[in-house]
C-alpha positions in Angstrom: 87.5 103.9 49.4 89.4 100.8 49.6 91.0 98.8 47.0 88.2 96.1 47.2 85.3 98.4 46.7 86.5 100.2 43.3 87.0 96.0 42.1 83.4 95.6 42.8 82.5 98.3 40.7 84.6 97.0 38.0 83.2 95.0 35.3 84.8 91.2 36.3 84.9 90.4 32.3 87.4 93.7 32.3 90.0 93.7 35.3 90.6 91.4 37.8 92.5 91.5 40.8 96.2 90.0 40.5 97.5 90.7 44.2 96.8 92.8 47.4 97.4 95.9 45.7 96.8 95.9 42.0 93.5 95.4 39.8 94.6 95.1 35.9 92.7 95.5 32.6 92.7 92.4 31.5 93.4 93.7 27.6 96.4 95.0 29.1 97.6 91.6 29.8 100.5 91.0 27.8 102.1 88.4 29.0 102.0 85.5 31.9 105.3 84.2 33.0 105.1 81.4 36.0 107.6 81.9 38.7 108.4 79.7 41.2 106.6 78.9 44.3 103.4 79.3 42.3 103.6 83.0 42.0 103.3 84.5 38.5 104.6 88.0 36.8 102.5 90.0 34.0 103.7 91.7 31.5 101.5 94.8 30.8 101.7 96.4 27.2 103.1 99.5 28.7 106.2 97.1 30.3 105.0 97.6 33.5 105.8 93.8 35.5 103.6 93.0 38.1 103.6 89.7 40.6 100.3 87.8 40.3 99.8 86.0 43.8 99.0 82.9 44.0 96.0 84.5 46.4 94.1 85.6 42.9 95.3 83.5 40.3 92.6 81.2 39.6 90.7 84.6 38.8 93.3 85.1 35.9 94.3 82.1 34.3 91.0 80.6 34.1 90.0 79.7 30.7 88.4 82.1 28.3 84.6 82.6 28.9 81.9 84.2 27.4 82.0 87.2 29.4 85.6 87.7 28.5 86.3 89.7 25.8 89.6 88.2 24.5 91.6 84.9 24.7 94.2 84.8 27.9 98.2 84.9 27.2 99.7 81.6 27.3 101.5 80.6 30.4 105.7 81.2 29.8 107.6 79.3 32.3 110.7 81.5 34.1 113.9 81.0 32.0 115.8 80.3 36.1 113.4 77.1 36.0 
């Protein structure tokens, strides 16, 4: 099974994809920071820091819906910018 299937099966109000490799919880999201180049990092609550492409970030900063079940992490800009 490839990495695209098991998203599928995922409820999209839940995880989203954030790069080639990596679907996240979106609960888990701590926190966004914007890097440059348009790239982004996430902080998970268990530390973990993982690059947000810009390939599937429209997915994840895209304003709060109905379907979403909590209110998205502000945007931090990169302390090097």
């Amino acid at each position: 099974m490839v990495l695209k299937d098991i998203e599928e099966r995922l409820d999209a109000a839940l995880f989203a994809r954030i790069n080639k490799s990596v679907v996240v919880n979106l609960d888990s999201v701590v926190e966004i920071k914007k890097l440059w180049h348009g790239d982004f990092e996430i902080l998970l609550t268990d530390r973990a820091r993982v690059r947000l492409s810009r390939r599937y970030r429209e997915r994840v900063l895209a304003p709060k819906t109905q379907d979403s079940p909590k209110e998205r992490p502000e945007i931090c800009e990169d302390e090097a910018s």
